[in-house]
C-alpha positions as CSV (number, residue, x, y, z in Angstrom):
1,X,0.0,0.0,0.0
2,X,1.1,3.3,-0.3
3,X,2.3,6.3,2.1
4,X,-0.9,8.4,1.2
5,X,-3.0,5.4,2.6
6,X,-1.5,5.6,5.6
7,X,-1.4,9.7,5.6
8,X,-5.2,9.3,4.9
9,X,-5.9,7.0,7.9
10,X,-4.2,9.5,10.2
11,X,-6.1,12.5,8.8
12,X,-9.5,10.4,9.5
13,X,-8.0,9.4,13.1
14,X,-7.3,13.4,13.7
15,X,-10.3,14.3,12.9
16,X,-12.1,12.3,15.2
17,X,-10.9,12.9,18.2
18,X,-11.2,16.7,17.9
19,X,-8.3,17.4,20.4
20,X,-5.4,16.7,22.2
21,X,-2.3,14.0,21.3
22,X,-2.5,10.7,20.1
23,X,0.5,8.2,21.8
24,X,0.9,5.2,20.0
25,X,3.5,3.0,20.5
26,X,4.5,-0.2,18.6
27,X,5.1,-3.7,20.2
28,X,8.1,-4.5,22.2
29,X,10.5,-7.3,21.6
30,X,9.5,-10.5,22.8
31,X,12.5,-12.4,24.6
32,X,12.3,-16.3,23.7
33,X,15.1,-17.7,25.8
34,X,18.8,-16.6,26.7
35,X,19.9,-13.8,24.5
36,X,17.0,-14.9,21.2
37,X,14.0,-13.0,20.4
38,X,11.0,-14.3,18.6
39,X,10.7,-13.0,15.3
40,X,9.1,-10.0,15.5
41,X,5.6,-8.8,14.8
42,X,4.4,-4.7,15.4
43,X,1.1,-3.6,16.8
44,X,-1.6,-3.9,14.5
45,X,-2.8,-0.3,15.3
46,X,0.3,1.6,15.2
47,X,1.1,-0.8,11.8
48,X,-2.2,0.6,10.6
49,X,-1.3,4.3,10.7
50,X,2.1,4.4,9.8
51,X,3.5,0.9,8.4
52,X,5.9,1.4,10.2
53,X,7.6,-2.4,10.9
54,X,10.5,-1.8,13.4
55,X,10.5,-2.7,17.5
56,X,11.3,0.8,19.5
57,X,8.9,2.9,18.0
58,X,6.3,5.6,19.0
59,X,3.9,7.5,16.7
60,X,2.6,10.6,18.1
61,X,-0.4,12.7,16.2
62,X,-1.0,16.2,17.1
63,X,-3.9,17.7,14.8
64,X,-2.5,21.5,13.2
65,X,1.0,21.3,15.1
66,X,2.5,24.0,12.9
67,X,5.5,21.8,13.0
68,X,4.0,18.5,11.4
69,X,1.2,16.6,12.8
70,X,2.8,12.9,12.6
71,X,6.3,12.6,14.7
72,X,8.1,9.4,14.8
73,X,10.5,8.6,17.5
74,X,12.6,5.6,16.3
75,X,16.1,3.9,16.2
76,X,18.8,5.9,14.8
77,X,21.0,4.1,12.7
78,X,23.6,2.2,14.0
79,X,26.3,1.1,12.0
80,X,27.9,-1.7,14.6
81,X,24.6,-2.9,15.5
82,X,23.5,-3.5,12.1
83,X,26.0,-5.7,11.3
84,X,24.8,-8.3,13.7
85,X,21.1,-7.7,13.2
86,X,20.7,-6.0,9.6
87,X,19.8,-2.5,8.5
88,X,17.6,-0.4,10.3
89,X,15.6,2.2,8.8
90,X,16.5,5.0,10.5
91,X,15.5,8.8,11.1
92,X,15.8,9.9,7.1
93,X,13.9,7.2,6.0
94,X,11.0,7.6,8.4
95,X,10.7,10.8,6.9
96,X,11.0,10.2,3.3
97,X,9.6,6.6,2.4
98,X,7.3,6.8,5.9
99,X,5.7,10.0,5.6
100,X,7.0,11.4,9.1
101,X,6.6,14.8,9.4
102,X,9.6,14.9,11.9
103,X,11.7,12.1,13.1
104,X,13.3,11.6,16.4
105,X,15.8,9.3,17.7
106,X,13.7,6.8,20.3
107,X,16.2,7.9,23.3
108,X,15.0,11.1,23.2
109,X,11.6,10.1,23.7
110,X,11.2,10.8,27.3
111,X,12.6,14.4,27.4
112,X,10.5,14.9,24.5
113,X,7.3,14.0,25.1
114,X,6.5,16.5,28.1
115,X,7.4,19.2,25.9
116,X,5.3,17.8,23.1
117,X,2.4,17.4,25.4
118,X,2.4,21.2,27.0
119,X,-1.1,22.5,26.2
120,X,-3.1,19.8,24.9
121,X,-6.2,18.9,26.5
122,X,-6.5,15.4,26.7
123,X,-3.6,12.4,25.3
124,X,-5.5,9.8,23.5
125,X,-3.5,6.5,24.3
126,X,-4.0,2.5,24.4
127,X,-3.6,2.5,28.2
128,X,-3.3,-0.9,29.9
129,X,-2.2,-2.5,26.4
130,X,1.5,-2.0,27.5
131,X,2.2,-1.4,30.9
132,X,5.6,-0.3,31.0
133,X,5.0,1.9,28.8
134,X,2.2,3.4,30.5
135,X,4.6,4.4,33.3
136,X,6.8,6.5,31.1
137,X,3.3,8.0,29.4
138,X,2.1,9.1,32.8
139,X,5.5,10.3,34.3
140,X,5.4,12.6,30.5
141,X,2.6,14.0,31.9
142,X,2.8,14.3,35.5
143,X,5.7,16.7,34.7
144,X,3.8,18.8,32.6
145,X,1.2,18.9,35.4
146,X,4.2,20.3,36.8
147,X,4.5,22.9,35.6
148,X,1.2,24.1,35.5
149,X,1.9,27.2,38.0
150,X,4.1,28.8,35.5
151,X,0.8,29.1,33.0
152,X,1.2,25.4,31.0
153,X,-1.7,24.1,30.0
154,X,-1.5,20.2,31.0
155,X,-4.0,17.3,29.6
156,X,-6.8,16.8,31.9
157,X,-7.6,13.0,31.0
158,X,-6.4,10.2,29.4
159,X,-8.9,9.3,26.1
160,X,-9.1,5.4,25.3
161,X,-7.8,5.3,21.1
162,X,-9.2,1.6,20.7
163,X,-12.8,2.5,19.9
164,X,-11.9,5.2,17.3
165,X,-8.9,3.2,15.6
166,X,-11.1,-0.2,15.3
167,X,-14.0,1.5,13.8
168,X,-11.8,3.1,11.3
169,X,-9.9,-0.9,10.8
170,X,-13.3,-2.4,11.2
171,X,-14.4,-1.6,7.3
172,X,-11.6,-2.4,5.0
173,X,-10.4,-0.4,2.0
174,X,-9.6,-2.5,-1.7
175,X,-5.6,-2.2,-1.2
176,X,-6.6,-4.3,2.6
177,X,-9.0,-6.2,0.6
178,X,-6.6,-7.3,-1.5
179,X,-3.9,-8.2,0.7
180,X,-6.3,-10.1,2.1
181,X,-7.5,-12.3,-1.0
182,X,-3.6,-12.6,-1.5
183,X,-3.6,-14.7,2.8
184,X,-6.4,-16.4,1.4
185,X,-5.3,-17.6,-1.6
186,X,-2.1,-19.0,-0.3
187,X,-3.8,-20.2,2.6
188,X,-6.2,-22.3,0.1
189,X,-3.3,-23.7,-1.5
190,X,-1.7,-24.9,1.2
191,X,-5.0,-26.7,2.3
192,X,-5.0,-28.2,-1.1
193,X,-1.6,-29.6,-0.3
194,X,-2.3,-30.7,2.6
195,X,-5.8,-32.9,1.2
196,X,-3.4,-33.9,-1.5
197,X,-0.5,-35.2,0.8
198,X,-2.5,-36.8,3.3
199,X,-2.1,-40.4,4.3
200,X,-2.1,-42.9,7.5
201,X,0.5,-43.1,9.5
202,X,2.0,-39.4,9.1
203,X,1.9,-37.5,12.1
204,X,0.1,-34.4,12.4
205,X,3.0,-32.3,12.3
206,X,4.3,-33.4,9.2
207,X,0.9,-32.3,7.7
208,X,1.5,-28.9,9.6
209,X,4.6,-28.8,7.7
210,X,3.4,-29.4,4.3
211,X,0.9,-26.2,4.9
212,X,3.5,-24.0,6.6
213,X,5.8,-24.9,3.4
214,X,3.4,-23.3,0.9
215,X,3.1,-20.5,3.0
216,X,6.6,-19.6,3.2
217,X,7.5,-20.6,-0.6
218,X,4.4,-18.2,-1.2
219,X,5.8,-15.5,0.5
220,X,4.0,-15.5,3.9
221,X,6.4,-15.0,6.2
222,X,4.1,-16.2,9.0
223,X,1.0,-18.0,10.3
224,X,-2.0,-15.8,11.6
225,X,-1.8,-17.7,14.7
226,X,-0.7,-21.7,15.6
227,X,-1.8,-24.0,12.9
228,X,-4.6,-26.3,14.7
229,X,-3.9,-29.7,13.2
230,X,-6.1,-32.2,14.6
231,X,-6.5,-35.7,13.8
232,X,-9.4,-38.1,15.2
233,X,-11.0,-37.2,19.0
234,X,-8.1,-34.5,19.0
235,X,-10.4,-32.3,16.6
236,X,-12.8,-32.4,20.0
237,X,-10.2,-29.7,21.9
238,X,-11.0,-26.3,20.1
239,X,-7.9,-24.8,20.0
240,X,-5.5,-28.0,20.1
241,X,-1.7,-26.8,19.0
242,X,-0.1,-29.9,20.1
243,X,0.4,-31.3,16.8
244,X,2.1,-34.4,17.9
245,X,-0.7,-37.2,17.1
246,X,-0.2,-40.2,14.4
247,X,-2.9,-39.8,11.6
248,X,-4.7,-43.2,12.0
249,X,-6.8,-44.6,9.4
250,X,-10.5,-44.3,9.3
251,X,-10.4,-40.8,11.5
252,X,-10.7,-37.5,10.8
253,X,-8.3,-34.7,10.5
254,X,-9.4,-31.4,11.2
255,X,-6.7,-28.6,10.0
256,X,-7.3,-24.8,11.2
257,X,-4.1,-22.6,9.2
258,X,-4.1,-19.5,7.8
259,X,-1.2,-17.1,6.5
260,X,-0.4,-13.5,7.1
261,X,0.3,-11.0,4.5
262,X,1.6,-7.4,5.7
263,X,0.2,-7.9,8.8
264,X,-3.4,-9.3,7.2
265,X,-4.7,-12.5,8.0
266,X,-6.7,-15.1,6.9
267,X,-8.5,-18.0,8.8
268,X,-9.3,-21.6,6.7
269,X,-10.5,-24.7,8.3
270,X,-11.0,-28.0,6.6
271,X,-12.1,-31.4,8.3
272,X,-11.0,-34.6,5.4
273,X,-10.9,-38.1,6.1
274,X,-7.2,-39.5,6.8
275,X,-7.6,-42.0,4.2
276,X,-9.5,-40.4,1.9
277,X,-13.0,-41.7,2.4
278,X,-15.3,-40.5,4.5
279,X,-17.7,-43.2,6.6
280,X,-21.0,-43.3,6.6
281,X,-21.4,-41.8,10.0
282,X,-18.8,-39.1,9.4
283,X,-20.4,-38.0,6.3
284,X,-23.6,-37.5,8.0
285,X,-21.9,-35.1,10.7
286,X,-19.9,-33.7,7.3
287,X,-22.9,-33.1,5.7
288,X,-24.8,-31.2,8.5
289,X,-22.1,-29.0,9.1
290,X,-22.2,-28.4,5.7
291,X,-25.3,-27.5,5.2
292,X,-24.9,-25.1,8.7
293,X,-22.2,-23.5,6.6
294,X,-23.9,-22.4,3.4
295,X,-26.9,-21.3,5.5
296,X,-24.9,-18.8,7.8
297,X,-22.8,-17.4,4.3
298,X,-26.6,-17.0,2.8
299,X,-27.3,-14.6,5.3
300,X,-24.4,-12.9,5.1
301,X,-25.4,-9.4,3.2
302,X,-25.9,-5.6,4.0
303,X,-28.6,-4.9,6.2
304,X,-28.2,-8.4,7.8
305,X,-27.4,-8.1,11.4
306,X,-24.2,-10.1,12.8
307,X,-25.6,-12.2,14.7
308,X,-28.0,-13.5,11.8
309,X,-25.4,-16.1,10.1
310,X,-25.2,-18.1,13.4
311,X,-28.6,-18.0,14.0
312,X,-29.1,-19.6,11.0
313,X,-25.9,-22.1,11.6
314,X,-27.7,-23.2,14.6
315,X,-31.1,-24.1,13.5
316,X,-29.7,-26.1,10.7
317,X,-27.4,-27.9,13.1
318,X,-29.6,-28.1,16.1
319,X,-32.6,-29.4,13.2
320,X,-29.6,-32.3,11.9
321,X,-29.0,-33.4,15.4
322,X,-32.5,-33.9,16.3
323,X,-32.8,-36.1,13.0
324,X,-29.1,-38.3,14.5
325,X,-30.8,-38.9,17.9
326,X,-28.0,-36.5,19.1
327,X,-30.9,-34.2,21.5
328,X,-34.2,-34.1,21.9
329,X,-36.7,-32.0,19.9
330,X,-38.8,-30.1,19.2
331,X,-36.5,-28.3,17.3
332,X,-38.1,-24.3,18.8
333,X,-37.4,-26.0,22.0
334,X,-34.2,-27.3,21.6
335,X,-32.8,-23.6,20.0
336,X,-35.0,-21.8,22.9
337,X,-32.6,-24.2,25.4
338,X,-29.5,-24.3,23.3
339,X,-29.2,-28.1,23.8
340,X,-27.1,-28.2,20.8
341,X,-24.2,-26.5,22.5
342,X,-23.0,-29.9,23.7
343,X,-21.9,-30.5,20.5
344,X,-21.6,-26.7,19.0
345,X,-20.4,-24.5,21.7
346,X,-18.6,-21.0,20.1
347,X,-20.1,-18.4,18.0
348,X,-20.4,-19.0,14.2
349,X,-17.7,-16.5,12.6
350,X,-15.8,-13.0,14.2
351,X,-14.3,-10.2,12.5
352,X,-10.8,-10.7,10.6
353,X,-8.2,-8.2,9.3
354,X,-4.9,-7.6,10.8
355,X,-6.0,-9.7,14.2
356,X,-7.3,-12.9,13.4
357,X,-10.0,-12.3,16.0
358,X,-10.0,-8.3,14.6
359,X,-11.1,-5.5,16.5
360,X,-14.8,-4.3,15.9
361,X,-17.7,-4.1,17.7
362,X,-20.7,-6.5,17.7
363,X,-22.9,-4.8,19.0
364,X,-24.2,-1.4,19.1
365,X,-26.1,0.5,21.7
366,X,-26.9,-3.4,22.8
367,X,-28.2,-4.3,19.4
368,X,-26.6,-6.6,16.9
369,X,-24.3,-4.8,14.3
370,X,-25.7,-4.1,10.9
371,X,-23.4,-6.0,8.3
372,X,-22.5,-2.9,6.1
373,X,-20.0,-3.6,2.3
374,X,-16.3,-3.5,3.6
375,X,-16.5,-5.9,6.5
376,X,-14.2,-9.0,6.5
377,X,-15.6,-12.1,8.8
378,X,-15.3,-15.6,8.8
379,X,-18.1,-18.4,8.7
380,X,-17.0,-22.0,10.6
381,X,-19.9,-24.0,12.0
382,X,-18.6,-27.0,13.4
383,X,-20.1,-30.3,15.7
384,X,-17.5,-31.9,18.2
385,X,-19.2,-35.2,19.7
386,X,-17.1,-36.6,22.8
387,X,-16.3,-40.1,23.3
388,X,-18.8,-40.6,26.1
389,X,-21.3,-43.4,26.9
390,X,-24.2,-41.8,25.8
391,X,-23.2,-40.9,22.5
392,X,-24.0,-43.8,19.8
393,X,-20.3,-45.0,19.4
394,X,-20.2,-44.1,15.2
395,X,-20.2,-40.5,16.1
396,X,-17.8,-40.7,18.8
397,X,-14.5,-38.8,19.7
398,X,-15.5,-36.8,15.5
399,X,-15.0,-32.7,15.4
400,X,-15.5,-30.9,12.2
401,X,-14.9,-27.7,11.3
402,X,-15.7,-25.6,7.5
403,X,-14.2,-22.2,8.0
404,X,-14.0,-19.5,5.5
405,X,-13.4,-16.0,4.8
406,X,-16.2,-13.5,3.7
407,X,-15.9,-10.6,2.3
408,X,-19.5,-8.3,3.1
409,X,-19.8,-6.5,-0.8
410,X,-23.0,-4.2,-1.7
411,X,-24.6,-6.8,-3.3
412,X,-24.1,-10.2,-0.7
413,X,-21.0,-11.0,-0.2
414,X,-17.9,-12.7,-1.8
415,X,-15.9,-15.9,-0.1
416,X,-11.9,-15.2,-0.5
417,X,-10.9,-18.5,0.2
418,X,-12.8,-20.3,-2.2
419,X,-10.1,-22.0,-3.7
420,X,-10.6,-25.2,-1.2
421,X,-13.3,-27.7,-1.9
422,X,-15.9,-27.9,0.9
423,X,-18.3,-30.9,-0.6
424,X,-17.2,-34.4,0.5
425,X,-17.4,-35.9,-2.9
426,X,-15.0,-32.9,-4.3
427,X,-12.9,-33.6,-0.9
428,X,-12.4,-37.7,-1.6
429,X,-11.8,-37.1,-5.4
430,X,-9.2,-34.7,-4.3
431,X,-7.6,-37.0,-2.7
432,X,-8.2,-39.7,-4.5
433,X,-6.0,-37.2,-7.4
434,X,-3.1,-36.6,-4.7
């Protein structure tokens, strides 16, 4: 994307909060172990306004600042340093390729910001997000307080940024939208290798690795989050990362991997069978959750409220496990009690952009959100029947999960990660092809 995208977001952010600073600082360093860091990722909000990738940074806004509006306090080049660890972009280039109306050496941050914050009314901040941070942000402004006596003007509250920021992330532009068709693609095709390379006896992180290879070979220089790769009862656990499990034959494998582009995610489940064909009581649970799928992306369209996808998810899947002998009917009954949530217990899609669970309200003024062209969300019914006595034993210890990524468009809306088969005849005849 380029710099006037980013200029333009700040200008909108300006705007709406009237007065005062805006403080925004970037993500530390995160230490691994010993002296190694994990690769490093910034803050999605202070990536939004200034693309900005580097650790040690702070973006400060000050709307009509006669002497530039956007200050960047980052690291100053380093010659020794960046021997060891590579080039850094330093205090010209913030300026010139980062649109930086003045740039300032990170070090000089704390005898700086006082001065910077003499006058304004209120500093508009992410408070609690980083708390050592916060401490040098208060001490700024406890010593402009300081100096109140002598006729400074110091800021009389602290404004929380998150609510104006997210709305402005919450509806994506068509250079995010297609950043984000760009995750999803590769994402897809990584699925596809995965479907294709599949086989009993591999363990599950081998299959992690054959969908982490086409995201690096793609480009994506990392996962949106820990690929969930799941085979048999394992699928059960939501948010399984283990990855450690033998695929056995006649189970299920239930993969949950998605790539990030600049900082944009994506988010693509797919549940195949380990040796290619599905049973009969698999396909039934396949089916259902199927069908749960393309009823929540029908009602996915402007005007539509959020919460009208899952409610249509859940009567198709509370409906299919009536039909099994899975709960008891009658079916108004069963939604009115939400017996199904034995076997279908989280919400049927969230927001995604640059968080894979993206910022955004649901609701407003307590009422589900109107689904309005720009929004990005994702669709993933699923059923997850435990291995308990109860249960007919053919449907025991199966999870499945269909996930995709929707895009809301004026007219409906349009699935970005198309590009993996979700029908279990196209699934087994990909396969059977691999």
């Amino acid at each position: 994307m380029t710099t006037s995208i980013y200029a333009r977001r700040r200008q909108d952010l300006m705007q709406l909060m009237v007065e005062g600073a805006a403080v925004i600082p970037t993500a530390a360093l995160s230490r691994r172990n010993g002296d190694i860091d994990h690769p490093y990722r910034p803050d999605s909000d202070f990536y939004y306004l200034t693309h900005f990738p580097e650790p040690e940074a702070v973006a400060i806004l000050i709307p009509n600042r006669k002497e530039g509006e956007f200050l960047l306090f980052c690291r100053n080049s380093d010659p020794e340093k960046e021997k060891w660890d590579g080039p850094r972009i330093g205090l010209t280039q913030a300026v010139d390729h980062f649109g930086a109306d003045q740039a300032f050496p990170i070090d000089e941050l704390e005898d700086r910001l006082p001065q910077l914050l003499e006058n304004q009314k209120k500093v508009h901040c992410f408070l609690g997000r980083y708390p050592d941070f916060d401490a040098r942000l208060i001490s700024a402004i406890n010593q402009v307080k300081g100096k109140i006596r002598s006729g400074t003007g110091a800021p009389s509250g602290l404004a929380d940024l998150g609510y104006l920021v997210h709305e402005l992330r919450l509806f994506k532009q068509p250079a995010e939208v297609k950043l984000m068709r760009k995750a999803a693609k590769i994402s897809a095709e990584a699925h596809l290798r995965a479907i294709k390379t599949c086989k009993p006896g591999m363990t599950e992180y081998q299959l992690q690795a054959e969908v982490e290879y086409v995201f690096r070979n793609r480009g994506g220089l990392s996962s949106s989050y820990p690929p969930i790769v799941a085979g048999g009862a394992n699928a059960c656990t939501l948010h399984y990362i283990d990855n450690k499990d033998t695929l056995r034959d006649g189970e299920l494998v239930l993969i949950d991997a998605g790539v990030e582009v600049d900082c944009y995610a994506s988010d693509i489940t797919r549940t195949f069978p380990i040796n290619g064909c599905f049973s009969p009581a698999q396909r039934q649970l396949y089916d259902l959750v199927l069908a749960a799928h393309k009823a929540a992306v029908k009602a996915i369209k402007p005007g539509n409220h959020w919460n009208d996808p899952h409610v249509a998810a859940t009567r198709v899947l509370a409906a299919g496990l009536i039909d099994l002998g899975l709960i008891d009917g009658p079916l108004e009954i069963a939604l009115e009690e939400e017996r199904y949530r034995r076997f279908y217990m989280h919400r049927t899609g969230h927001w995604l952009g640059m968080d894979v669970h993206d910022v955004g309200d649901y609701k407003v003024d307590g009422q589900w959100r109107v689904l309005e062209p720009g929004m990005v969300m994702t669709v993933e019914p699923g059923l997850y029947i435990p291995d308990e006595d109860d249960i007919e034993p053919c449907y025991r210890g199966i999870g499945i999960r269909i996930e995709d990524d929707l895009l809301v468009t004026a007219k409906g809306n349009e699935i970005l990660s198309k590009g993996v088969p979700r029908k279990a005849d196209a699934i087994e005849a990909l396969m059977a092809s691999g």
